[in-house]
mmCIF file of the C-alpha atoms, coordinates in Angstrom:
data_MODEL
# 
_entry.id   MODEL 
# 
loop_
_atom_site.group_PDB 
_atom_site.id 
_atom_site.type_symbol 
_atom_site.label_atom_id 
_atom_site.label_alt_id 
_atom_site.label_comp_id 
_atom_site.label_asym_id 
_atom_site.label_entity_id 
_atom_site.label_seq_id 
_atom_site.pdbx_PDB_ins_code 
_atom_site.Cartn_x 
_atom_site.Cartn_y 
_atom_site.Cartn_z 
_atom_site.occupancy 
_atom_site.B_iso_or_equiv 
_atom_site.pdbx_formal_charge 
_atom_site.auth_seq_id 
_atom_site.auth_comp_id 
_atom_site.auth_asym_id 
_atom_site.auth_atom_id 
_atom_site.pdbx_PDB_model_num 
ATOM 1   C CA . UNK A 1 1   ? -48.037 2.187   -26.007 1.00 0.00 ? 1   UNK A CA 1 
ATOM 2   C CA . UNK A 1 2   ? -45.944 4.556   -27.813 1.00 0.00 ? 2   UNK A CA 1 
ATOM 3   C CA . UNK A 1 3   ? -42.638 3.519   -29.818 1.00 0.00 ? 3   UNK A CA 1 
ATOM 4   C CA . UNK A 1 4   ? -40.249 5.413   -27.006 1.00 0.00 ? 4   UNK A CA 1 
ATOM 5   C CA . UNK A 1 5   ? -42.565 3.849   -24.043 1.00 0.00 ? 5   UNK A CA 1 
ATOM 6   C CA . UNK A 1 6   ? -41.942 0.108   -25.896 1.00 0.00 ? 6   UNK A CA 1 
ATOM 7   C CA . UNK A 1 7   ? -38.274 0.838   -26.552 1.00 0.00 ? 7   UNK A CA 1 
ATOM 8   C CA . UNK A 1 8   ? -37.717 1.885   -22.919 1.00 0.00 ? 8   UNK A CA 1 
ATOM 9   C CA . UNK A 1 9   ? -39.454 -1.088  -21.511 1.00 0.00 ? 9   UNK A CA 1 
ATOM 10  C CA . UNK A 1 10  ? -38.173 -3.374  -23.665 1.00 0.00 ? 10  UNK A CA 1 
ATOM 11  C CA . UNK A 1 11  ? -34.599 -1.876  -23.239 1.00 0.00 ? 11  UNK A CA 1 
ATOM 12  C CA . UNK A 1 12  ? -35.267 -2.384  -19.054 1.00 0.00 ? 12  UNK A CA 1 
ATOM 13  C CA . UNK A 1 13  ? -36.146 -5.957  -19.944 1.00 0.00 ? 13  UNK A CA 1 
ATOM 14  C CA . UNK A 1 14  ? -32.137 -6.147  -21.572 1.00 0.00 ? 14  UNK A CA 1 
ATOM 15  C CA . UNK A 1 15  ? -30.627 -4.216  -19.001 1.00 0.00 ? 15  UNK A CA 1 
ATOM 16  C CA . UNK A 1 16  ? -32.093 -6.899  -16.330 1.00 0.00 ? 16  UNK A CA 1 
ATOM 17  C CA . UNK A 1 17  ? -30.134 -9.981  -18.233 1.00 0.00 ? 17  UNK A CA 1 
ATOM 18  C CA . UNK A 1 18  ? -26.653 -7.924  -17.201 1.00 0.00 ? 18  UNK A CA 1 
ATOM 19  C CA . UNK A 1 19  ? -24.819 -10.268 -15.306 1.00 0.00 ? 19  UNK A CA 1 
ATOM 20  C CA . UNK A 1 20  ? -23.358 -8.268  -12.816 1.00 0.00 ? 20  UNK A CA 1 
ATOM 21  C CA . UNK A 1 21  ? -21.175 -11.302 -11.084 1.00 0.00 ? 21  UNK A CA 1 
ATOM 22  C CA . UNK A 1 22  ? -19.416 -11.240 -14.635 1.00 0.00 ? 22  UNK A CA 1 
ATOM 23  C CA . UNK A 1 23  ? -19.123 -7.341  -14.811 1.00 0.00 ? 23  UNK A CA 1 
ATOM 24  C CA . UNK A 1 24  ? -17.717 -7.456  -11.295 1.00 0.00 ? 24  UNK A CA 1 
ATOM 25  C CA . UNK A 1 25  ? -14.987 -10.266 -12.745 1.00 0.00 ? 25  UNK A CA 1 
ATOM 26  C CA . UNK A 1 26  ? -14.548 -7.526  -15.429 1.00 0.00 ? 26  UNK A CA 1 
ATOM 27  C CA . UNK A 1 27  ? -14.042 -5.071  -13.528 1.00 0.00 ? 27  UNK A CA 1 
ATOM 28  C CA . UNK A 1 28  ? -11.217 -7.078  -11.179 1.00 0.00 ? 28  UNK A CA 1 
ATOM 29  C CA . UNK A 1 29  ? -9.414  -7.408  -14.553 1.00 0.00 ? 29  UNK A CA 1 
ATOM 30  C CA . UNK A 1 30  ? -9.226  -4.192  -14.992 1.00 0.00 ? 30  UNK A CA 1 
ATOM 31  C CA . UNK A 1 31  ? -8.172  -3.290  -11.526 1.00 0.00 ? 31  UNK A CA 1 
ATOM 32  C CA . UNK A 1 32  ? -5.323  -6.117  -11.706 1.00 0.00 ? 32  UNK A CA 1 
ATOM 33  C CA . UNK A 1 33  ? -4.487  -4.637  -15.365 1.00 0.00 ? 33  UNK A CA 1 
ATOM 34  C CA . UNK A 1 34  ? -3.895  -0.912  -13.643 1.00 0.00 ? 34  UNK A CA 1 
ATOM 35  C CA . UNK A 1 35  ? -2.347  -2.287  -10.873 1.00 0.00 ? 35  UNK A CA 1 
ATOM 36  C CA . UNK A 1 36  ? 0.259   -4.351  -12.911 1.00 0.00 ? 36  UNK A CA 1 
ATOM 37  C CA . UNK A 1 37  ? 0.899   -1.965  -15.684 1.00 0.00 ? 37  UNK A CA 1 
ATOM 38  C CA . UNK A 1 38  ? -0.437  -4.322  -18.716 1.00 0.00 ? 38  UNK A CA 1 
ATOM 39  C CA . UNK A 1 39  ? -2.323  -2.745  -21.556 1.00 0.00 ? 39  UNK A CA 1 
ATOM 40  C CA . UNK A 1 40  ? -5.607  -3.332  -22.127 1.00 0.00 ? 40  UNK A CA 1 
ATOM 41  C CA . UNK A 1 41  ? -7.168  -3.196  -25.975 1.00 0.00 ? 41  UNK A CA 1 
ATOM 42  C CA . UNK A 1 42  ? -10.526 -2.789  -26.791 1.00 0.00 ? 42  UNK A CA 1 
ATOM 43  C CA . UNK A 1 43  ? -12.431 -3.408  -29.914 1.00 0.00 ? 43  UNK A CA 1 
ATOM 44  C CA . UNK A 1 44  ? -15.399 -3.369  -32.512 1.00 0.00 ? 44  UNK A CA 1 
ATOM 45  C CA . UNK A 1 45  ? -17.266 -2.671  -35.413 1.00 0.00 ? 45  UNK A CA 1 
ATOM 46  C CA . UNK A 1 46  ? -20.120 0.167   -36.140 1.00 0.00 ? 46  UNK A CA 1 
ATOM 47  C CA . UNK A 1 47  ? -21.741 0.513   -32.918 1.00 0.00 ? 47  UNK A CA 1 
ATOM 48  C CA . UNK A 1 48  ? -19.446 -0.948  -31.257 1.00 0.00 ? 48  UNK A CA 1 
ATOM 49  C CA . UNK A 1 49  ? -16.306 0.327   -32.595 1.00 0.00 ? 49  UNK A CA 1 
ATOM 50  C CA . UNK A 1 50  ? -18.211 3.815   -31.138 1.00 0.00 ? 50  UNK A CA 1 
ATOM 51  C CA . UNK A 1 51  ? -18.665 1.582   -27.726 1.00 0.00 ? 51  UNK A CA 1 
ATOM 52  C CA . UNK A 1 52  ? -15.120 1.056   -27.717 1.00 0.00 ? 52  UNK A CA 1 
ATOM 53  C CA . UNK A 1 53  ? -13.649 4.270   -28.071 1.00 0.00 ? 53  UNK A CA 1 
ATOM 54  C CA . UNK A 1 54  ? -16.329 5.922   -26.098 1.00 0.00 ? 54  UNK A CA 1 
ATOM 55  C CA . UNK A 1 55  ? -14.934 3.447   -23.160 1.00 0.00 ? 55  UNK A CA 1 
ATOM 56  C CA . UNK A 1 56  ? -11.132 3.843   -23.950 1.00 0.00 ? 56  UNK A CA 1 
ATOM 57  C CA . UNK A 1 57  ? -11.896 7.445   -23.940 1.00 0.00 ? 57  UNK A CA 1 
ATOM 58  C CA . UNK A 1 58  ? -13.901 7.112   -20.056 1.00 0.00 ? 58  UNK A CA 1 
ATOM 59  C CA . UNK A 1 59  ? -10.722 5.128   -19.248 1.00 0.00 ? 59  UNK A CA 1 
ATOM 60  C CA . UNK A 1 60  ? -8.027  7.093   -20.136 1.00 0.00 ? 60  UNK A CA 1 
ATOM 61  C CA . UNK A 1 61  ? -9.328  10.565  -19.091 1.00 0.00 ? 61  UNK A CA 1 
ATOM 62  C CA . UNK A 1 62  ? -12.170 9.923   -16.463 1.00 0.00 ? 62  UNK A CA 1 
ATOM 63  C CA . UNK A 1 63  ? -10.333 7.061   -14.842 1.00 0.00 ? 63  UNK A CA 1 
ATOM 64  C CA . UNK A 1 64  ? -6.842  7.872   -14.757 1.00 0.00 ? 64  UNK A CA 1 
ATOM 65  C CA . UNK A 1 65  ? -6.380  11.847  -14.421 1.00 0.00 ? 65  UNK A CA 1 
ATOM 66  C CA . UNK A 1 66  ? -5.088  12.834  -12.130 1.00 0.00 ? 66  UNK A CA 1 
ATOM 67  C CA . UNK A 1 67  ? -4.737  9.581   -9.812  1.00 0.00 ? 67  UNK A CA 1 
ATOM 68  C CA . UNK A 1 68  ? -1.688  8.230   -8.998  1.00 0.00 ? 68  UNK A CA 1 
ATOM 69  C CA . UNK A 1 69  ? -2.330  4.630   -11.033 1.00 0.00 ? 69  UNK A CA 1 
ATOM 70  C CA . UNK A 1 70  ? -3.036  4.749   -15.116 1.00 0.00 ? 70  UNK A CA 1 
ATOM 71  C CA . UNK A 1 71  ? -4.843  2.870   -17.087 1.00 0.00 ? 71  UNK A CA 1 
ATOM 72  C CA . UNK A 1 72  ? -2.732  2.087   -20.408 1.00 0.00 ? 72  UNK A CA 1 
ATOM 73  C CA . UNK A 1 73  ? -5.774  1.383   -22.793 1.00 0.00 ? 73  UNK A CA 1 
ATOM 74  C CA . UNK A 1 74  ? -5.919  1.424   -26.574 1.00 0.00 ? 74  UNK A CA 1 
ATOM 75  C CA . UNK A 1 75  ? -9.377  1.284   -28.859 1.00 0.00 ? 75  UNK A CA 1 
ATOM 76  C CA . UNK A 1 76  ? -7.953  -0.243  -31.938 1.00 0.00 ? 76  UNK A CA 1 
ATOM 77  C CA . UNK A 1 77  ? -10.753 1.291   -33.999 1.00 0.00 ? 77  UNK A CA 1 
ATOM 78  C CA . UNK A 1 78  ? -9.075  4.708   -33.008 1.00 0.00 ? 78  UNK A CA 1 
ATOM 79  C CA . UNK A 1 79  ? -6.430  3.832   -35.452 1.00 0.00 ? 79  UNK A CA 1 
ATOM 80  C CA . UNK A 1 80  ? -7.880  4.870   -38.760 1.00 0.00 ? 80  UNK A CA 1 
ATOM 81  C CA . UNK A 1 81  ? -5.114  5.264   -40.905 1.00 0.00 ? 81  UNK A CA 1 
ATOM 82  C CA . UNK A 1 82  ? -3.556  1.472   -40.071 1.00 0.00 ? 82  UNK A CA 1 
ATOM 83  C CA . UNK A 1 83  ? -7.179  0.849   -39.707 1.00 0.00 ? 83  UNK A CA 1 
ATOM 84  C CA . UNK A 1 84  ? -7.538  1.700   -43.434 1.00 0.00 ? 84  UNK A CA 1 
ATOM 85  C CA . UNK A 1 85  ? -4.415  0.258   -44.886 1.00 0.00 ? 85  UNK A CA 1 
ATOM 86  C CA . UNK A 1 86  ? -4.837  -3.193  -43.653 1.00 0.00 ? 86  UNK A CA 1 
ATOM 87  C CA . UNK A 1 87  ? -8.404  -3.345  -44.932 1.00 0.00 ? 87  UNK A CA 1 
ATOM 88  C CA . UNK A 1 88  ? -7.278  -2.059  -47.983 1.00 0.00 ? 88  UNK A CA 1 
ATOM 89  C CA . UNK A 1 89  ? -3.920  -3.772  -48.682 1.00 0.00 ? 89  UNK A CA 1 
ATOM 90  C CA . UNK A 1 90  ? -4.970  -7.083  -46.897 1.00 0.00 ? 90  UNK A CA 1 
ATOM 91  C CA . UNK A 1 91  ? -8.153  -7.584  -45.536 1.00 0.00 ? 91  UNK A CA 1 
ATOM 92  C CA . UNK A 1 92  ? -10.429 -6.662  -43.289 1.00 0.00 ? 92  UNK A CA 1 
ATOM 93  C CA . UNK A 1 93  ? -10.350 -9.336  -41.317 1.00 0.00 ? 93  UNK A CA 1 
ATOM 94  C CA . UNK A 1 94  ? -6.862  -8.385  -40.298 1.00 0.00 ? 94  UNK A CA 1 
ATOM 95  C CA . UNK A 1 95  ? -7.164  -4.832  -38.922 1.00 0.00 ? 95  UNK A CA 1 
ATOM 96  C CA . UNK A 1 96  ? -7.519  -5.720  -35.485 1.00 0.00 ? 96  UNK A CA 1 
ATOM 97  C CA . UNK A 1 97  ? -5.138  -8.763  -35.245 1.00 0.00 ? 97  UNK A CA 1 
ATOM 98  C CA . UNK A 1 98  ? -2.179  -7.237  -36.640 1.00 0.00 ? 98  UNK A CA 1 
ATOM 99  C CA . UNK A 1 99  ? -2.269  -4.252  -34.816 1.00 0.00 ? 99  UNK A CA 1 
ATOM 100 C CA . UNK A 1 100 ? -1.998  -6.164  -31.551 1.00 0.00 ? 100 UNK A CA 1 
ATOM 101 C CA . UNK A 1 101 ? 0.904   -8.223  -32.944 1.00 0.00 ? 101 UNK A CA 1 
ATOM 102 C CA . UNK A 1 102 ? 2.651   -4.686  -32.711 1.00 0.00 ? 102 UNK A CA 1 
ATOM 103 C CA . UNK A 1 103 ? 1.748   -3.895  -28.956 1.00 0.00 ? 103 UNK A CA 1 
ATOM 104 C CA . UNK A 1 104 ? 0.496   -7.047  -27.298 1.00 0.00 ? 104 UNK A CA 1 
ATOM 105 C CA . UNK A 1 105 ? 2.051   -9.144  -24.579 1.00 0.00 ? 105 UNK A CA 1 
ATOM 106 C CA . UNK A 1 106 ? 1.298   -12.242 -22.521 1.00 0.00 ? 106 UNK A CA 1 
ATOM 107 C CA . UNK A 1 107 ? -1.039  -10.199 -19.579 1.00 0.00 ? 107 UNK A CA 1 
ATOM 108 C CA . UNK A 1 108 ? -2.271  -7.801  -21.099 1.00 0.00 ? 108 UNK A CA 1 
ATOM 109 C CA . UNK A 1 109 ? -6.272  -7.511  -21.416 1.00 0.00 ? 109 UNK A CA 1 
ATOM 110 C CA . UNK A 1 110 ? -8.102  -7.771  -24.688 1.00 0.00 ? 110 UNK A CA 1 
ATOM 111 C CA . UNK A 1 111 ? -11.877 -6.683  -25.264 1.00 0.00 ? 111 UNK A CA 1 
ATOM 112 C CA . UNK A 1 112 ? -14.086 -7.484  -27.709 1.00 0.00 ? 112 UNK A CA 1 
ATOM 113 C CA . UNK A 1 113 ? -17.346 -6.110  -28.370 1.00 0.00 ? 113 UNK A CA 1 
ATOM 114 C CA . UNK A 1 114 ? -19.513 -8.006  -31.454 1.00 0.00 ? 114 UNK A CA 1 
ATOM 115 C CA . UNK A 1 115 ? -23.350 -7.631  -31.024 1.00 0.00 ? 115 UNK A CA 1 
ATOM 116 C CA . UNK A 1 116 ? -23.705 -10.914 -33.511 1.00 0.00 ? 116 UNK A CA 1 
ATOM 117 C CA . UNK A 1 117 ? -20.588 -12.300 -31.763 1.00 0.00 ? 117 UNK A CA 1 
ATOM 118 C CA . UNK A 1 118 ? -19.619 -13.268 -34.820 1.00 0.00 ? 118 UNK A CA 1 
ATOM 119 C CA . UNK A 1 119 ? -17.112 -10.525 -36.972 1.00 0.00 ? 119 UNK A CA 1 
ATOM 120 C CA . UNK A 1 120 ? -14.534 -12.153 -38.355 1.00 0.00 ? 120 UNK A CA 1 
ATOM 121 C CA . UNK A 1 121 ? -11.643 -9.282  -37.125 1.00 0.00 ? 121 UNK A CA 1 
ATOM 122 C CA . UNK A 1 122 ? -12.616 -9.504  -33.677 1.00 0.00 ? 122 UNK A CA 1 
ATOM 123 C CA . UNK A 1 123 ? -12.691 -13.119 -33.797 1.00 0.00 ? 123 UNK A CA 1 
ATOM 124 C CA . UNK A 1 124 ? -9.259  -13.121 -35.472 1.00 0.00 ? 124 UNK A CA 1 
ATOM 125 C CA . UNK A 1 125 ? -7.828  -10.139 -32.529 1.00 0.00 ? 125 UNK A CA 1 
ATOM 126 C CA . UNK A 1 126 ? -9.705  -12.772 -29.662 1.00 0.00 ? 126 UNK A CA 1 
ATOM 127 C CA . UNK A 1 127 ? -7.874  -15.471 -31.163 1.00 0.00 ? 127 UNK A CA 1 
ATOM 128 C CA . UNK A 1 128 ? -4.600  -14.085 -31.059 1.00 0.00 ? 128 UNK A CA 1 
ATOM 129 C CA . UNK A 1 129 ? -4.573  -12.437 -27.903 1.00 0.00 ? 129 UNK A CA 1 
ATOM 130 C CA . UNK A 1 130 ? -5.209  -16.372 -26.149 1.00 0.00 ? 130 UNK A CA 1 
ATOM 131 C CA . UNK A 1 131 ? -2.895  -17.699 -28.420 1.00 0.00 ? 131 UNK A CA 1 
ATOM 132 C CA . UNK A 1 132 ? -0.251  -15.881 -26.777 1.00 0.00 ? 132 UNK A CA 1 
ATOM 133 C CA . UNK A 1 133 ? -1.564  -15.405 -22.936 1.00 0.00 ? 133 UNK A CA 1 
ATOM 134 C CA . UNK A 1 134 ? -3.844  -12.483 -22.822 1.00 0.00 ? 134 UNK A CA 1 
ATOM 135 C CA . UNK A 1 135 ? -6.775  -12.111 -20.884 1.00 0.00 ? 135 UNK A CA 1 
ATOM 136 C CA . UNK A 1 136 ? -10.065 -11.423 -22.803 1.00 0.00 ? 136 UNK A CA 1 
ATOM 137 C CA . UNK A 1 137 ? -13.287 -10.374 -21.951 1.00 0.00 ? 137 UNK A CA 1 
ATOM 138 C CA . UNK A 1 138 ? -16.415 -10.322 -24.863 1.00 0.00 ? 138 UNK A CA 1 
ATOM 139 C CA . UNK A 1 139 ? -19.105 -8.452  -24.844 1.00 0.00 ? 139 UNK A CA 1 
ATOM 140 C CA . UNK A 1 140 ? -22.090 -10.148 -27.334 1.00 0.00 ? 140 UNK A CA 1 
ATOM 141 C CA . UNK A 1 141 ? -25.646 -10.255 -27.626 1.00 0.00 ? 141 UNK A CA 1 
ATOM 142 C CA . UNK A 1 142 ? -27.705 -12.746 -28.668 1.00 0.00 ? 142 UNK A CA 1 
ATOM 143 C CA . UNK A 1 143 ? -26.718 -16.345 -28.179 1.00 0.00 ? 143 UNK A CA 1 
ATOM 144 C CA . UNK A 1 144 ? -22.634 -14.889 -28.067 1.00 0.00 ? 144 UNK A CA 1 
ATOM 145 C CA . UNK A 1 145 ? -22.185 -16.152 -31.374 1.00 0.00 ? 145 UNK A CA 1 
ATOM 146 C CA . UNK A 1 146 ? -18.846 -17.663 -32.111 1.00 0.00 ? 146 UNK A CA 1 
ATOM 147 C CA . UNK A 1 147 ? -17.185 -14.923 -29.717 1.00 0.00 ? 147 UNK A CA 1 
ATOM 148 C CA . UNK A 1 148 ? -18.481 -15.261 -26.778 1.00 0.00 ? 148 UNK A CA 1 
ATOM 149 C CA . UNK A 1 149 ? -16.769 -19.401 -26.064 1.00 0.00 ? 149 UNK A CA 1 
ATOM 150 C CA . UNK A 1 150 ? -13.733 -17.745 -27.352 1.00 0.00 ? 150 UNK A CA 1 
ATOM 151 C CA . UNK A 1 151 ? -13.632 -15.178 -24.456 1.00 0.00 ? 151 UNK A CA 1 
ATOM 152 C CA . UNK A 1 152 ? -11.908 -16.337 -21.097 1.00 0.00 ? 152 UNK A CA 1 
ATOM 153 C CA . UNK A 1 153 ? -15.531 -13.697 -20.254 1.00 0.00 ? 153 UNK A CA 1 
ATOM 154 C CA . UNK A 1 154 ? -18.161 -12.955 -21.624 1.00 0.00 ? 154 UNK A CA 1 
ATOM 155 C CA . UNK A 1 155 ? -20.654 -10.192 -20.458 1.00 0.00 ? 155 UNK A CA 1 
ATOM 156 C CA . UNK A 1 156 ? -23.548 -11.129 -22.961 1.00 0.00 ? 156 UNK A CA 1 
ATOM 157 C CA . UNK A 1 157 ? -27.142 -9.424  -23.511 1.00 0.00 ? 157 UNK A CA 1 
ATOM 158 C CA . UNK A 1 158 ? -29.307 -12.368 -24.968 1.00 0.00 ? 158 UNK A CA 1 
ATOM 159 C CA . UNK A 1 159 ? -31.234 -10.083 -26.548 1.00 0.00 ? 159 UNK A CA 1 
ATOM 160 C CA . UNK A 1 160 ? -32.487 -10.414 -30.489 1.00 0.00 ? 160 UNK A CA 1 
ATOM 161 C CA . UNK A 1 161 ? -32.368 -6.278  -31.135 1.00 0.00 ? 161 UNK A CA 1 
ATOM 162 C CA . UNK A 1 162 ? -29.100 -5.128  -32.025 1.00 0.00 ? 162 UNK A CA 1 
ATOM 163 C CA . UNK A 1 163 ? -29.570 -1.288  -30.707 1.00 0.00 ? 163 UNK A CA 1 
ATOM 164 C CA . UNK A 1 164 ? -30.483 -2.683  -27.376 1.00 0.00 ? 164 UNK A CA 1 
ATOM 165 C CA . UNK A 1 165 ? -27.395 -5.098  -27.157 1.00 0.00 ? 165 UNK A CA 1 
ATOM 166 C CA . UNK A 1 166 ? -25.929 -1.914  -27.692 1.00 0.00 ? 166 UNK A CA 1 
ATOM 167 C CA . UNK A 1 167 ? -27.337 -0.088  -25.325 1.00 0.00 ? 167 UNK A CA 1 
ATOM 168 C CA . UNK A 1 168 ? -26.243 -2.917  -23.017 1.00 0.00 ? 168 UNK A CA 1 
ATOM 169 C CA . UNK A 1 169 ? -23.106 -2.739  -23.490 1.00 0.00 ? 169 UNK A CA 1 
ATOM 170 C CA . UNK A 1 170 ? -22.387 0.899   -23.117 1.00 0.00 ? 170 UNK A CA 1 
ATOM 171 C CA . UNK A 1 171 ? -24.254 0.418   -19.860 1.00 0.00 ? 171 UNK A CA 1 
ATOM 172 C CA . UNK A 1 172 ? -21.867 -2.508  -19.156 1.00 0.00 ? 172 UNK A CA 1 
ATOM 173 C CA . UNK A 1 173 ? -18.877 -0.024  -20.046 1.00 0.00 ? 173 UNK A CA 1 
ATOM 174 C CA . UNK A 1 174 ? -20.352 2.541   -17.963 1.00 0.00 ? 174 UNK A CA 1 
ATOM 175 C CA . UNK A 1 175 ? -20.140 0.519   -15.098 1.00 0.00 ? 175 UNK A CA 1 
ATOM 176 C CA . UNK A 1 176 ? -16.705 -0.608  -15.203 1.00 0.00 ? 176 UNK A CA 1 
ATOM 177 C CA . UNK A 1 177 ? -15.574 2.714   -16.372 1.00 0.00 ? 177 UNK A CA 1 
ATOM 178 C CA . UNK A 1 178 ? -17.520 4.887   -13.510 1.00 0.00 ? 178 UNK A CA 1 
ATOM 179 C CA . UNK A 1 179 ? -16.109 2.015   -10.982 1.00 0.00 ? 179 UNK A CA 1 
ATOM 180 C CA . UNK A 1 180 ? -12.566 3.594   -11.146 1.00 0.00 ? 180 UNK A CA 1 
ATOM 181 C CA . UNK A 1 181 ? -13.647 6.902   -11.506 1.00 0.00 ? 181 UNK A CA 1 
ATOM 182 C CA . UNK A 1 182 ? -15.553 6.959   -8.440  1.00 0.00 ? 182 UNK A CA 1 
ATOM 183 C CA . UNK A 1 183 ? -13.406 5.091   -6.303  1.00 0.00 ? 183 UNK A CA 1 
ATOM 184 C CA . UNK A 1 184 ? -11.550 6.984   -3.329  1.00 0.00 ? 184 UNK A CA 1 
ATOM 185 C CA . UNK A 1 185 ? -7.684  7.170   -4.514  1.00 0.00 ? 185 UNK A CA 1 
ATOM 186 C CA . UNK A 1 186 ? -4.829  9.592   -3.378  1.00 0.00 ? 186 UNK A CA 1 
ATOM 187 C CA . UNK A 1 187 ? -4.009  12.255  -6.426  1.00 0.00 ? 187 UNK A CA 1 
ATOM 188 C CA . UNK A 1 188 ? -1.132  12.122  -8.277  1.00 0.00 ? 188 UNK A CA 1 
ATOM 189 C CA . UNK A 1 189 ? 1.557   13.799  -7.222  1.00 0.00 ? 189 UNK A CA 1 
ATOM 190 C CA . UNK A 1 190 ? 1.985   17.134  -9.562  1.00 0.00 ? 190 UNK A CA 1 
# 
């Protein structure tokens, strides 16, 4: 078997531990975030930081233009520059946290995405946004490290290789993302 034949099948084998009863509770979050006007924030490092604004970016322009309901979503890693200057001037760990203490509200939705389930700034941001009455979905990988019982959701790939849990997730993000922008919806009003 070649290396792209084994990646592929052992990729199919992640994609089958998807559990789609907990995208579909995703997805409802979503919807009820839309429908209520509540911000939704997503997160993550490396990969996943990509994941995240690669979603935000399916939300804000393939899921809301030109409908009639918005999505108001945020990818904190999009922030560089207050990105940069909390790293730098504080600490890492606080890059995602603080910026939701700026724009975060009881209702709103929080996402996390940590293949380890373990980085300390999303586990700080997950924290926070319970603390004061978000709802929060994870996406992990492996056992959902320390993340995943911190989510009110988690959407986990139990999966040992990292580019695969990332591979699952985009998939996962796909499917929420392609939800809205396939569903039948009048057009906004010009």
């Amino acid at each position: 078997m070649t290396f792209p034949q084994q990646y592929k099948s052992e990729l199919l084998k992640a994609i089958e531990t998807i559990d789609l009863d907990r995208v579909s509770q995703a997805i409802e979050l979503f919807h009820d975030a839309r429908a209520n006007g509540r911000r939704i924030f997503v997160c993550g490092n490396g990969g996943s930081a990509s994941t995240a604004s690669h979603f935000a970016c399916d939300i804000v322009k393939g899921a809301s233009f030109n409908r009639q309901s918005r999505f108001r979503i945020m990818a904190l890693t999009d922030q560089l520059p207050t990105l940069t200057a909390y790293a730098n001037d504080v600490s890492y760990d606080a890059v995602f946290v603080e910026q939701l203490k700026n724009f975060a509200e009881p209702g709103d939705l929080f996402l996390g995405i940590s293949g380890s389930g373990n980085s300390p700034n999303v586990l700080r941001a997950i924290e926070y946004a319970n603390l004061i009455g978000c709802k929060t979905i994870a996406m992990t990988g492996r056992d959902g490290g320390k993340l995943g019982p911190l989510a009110q959701l988690n959407i986990q790939a139990p999966v040992p290789h990292m580019g695969r849990i990332e591979d699952a997730h985009m998939i996962v993000c796909h499917m929420i993302a392609y939800h809205f922008m396939e569903e039948k919806q009048p057009l906004a009003v010009s």
